[in-house]
C-alpha positions in Angstrom: -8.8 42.2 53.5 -10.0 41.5 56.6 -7.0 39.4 57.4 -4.8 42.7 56.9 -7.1 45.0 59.2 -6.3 42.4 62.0 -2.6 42.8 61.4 -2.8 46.5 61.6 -5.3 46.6 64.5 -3.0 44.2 66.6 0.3 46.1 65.5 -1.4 49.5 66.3 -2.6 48.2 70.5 1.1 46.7 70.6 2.7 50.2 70.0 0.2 52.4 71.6 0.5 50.0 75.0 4.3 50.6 75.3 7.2 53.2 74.3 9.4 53.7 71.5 12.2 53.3 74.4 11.0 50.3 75.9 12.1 46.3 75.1 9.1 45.3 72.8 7.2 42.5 74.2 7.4 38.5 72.9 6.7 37.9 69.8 4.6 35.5 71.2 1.5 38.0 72.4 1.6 38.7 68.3 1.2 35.7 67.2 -1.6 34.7 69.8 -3.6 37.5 68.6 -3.4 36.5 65.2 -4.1 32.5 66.1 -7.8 32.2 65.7 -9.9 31.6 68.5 -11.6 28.0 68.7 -15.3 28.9 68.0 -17.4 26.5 70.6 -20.4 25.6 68.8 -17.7 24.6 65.9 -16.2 22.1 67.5 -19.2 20.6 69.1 -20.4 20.4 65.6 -17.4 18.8 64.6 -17.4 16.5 67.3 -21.0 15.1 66.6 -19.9 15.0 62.8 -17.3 12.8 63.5 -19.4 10.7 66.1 -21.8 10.3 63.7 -19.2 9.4 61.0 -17.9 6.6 63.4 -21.3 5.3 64.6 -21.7 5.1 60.1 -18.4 3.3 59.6 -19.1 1.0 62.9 -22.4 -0.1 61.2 -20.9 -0.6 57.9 -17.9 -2.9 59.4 -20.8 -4.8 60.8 -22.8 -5.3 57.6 -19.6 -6.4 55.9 -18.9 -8.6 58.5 -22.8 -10.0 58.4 -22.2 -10.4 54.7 -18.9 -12.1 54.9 -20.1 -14.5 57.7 -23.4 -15.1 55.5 -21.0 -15.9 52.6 -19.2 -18.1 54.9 -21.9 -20.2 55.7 -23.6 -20.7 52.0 -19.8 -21.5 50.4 -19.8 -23.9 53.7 -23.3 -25.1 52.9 -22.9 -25.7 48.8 -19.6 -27.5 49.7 -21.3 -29.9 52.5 -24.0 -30.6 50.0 -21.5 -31.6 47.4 -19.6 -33.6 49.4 -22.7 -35.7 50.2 -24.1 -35.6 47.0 -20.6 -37.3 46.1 -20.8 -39.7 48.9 -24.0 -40.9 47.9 -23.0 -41.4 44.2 -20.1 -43.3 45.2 -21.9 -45.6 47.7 -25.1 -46.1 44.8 -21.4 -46.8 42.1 -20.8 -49.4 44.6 -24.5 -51.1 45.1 -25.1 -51.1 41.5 -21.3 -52.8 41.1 -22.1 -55.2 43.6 -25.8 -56.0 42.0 -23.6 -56.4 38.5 -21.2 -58.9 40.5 -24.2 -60.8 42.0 -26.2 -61.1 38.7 -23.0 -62.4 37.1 -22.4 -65.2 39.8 -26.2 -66.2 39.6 -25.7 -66.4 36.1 -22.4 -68.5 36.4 -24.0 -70.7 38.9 -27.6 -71.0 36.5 -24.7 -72.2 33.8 -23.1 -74.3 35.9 -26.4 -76.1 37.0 -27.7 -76.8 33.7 -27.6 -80.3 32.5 -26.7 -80.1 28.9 -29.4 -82.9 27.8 -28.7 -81.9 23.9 -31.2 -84.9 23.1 -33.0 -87.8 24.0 -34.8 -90.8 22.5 -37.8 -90.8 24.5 -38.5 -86.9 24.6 -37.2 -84.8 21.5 -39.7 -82.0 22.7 -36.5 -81.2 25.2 -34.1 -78.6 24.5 -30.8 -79.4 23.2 -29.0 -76.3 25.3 -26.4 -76.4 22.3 -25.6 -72.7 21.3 -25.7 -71.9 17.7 -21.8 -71.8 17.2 -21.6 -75.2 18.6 -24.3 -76.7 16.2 -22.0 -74.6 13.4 -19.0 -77.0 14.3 -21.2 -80.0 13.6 -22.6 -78.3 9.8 -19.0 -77.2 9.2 -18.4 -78.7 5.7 -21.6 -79.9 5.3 -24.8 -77.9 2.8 -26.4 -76.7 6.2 -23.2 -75.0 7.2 -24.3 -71.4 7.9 -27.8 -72.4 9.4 -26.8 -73.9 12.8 -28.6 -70.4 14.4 -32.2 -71.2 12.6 -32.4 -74.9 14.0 -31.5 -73.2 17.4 -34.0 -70.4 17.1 -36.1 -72.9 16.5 -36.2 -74.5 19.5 -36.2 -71.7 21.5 -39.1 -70.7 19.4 -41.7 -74.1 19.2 -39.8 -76.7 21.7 -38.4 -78.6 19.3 -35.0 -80.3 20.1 -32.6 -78.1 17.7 -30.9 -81.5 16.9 -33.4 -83.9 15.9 -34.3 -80.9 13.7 -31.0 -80.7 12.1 -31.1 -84.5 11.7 -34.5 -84.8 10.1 -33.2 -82.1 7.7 -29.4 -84.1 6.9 -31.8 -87.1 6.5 -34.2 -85.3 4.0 -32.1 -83.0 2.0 -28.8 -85.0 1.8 -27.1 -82.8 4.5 -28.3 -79.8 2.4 -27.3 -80.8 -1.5 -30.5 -82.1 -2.5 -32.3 -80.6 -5.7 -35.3 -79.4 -3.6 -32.7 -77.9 -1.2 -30.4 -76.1 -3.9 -33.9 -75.1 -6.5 -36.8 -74.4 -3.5 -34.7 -74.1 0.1 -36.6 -77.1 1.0 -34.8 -79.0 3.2 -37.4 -81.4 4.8 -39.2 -82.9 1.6 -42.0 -80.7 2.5 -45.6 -81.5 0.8 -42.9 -83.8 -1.6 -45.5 -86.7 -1.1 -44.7 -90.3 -2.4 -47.3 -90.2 -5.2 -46.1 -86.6 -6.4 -42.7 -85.9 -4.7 -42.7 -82.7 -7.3 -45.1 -81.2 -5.2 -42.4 -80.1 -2.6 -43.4 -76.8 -1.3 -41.2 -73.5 -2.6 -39.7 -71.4 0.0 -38.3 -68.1 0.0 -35.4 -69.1 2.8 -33.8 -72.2 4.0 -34.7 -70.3 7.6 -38.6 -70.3 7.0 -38.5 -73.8 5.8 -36.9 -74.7 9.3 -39.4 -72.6 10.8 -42.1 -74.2 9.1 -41.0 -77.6 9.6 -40.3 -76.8 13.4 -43.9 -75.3 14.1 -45.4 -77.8 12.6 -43.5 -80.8 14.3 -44.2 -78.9 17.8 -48.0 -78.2 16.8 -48.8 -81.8 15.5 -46.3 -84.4 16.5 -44.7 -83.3 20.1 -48.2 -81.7 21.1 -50.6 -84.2 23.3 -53.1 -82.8 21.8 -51.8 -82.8 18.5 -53.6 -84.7 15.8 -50.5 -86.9 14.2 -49.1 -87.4 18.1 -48.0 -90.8 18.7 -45.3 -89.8 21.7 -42.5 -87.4 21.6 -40.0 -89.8 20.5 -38.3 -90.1 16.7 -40.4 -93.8 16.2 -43.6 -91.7 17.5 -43.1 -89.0 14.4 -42.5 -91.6 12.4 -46.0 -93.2 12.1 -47.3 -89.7 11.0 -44.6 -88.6 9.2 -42.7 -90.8 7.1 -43.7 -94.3 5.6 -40.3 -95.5 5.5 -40.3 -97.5 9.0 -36.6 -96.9 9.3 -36.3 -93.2 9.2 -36.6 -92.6 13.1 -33.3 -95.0 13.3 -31.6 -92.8 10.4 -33.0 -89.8 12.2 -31.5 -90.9 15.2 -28.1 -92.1 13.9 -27.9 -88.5 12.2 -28.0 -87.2 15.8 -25.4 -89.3 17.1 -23.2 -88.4 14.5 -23.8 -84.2 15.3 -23.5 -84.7 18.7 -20.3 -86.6 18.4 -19.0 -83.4 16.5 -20.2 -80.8 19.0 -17.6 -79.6 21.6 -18.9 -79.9 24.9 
């Protein structure tokens, strides 16, 4: 409404300022009067709105670009950290491959050092260093096949030389095919006494009956201070342990004959 009492009010000054006669003026002076007049408080308004609007977007560019730099730097961070966590698990891979390597060549070198003694005549209180698999190849065939790992355990166990052992047992149980052997796992004659050889002991396993027998040469026989000792030698046994003067030389004969078996 107001819009059309402008139009009217401008067309009415234009007419009553000049004659019906006369050239109108421009179109121009018309359309300035209708052009609305910039207001000067609305632009300054407008001016501070959009000052304010940039000094807004400025700051949120720069929190953005805080925020993307901040990013930048923990992504950098995390990365760096993995990288050396990586570095370090790599170079502790290769310490711990290296103490693997050494172990092994000390272990190769202990091997390499040790004099295989297997027996002797004047100390059967020695190892024999024979693994159980090589005994095995001496008992192949034999009634004490299967036990080379007892005798061996043995002597690990009470320092008893795995061979003579295995000899004393060939010698007492007929290489493992006596009755006492087959009926009561005793392979030694144990508690089978001259006057009452039926009182050979009963036992539940060939293995404890090596066990037994091995603990109780180590305890009495090989120990100084052991109350049959006459020297840790088959002929020193002997005078305790069997009344037949020859058995230490059958005893030791027996050994010969494993050893000659073994593969070393």
């Amino acid at each position: 409404m107001k819009v059309g009492m402008t139009i009217l009010m401008a067309i009415s000054t234009i007419l009553s300022s000049s004659n019906i006669e006369k050239e109108p003026k421009p179109i121009e002076q018309l359309t300035a009067m209708l052009t609305p007049q910039p207001n000067y408080y609305s632009e300054r308004l407008n001016q501070e709105d959009c000052m304010e609007m940039a000094e807004k977007y400025r700051e949120e560019q720069e929190e953005l670009e805080r925020q993307r730099l901040e990013e930048e730097a923990r992504l950098k961070a995390e990365e760096e950290a993995r990288l050396l966590a990586e570095e370090q698990a790599r170079q502790e891979e290769i310490a711990r491959q290296q103490e693997i390597e050494r172990l092994a060549r000390l272990e190769e070198e202990r091997k390499a050092n040790i004099t295989r003694t297997y027996y002797t005549s004047s100390n059967v209180s020695q190892p024999s260093n024979l693994t159980p698999e090589e005994l095995e190849v001496a008992l192949e065939g034999t009634g004490l096949a299967g036990l080379g790992q007892y005798f061996i355990t043995a002597e690990e166990t009470y320092g008893v030389n795995g061979v003579f052992l295995t000899a004393i047992a060939a010698l007492e149980s007929g290489w493992g095919t006596s009755h006492y052997a087959q009926q009561r796992n005793n392979l030694f004659g144990y508690q089978a006494n001259d006057s009452n050889p039926d009182n050979a002991t009963y036992f539940s396993s060939k293995a404890e009956a090596i066990y037994l027998v091995g603990r109780k040469l180590s305890e009495n026989y090989l120990n100084p201070n052991g109350k049959y000792y006459n020297g840790a030698t088959p002929s020193g046994v002997n005078v305790k342990y069997c009344s037949s003067e020859d058995w230490a030389t059958k005893v030791v004969s027996i050994m010969n004959k494993i050893m000659n078996k073994v593969p070393y």
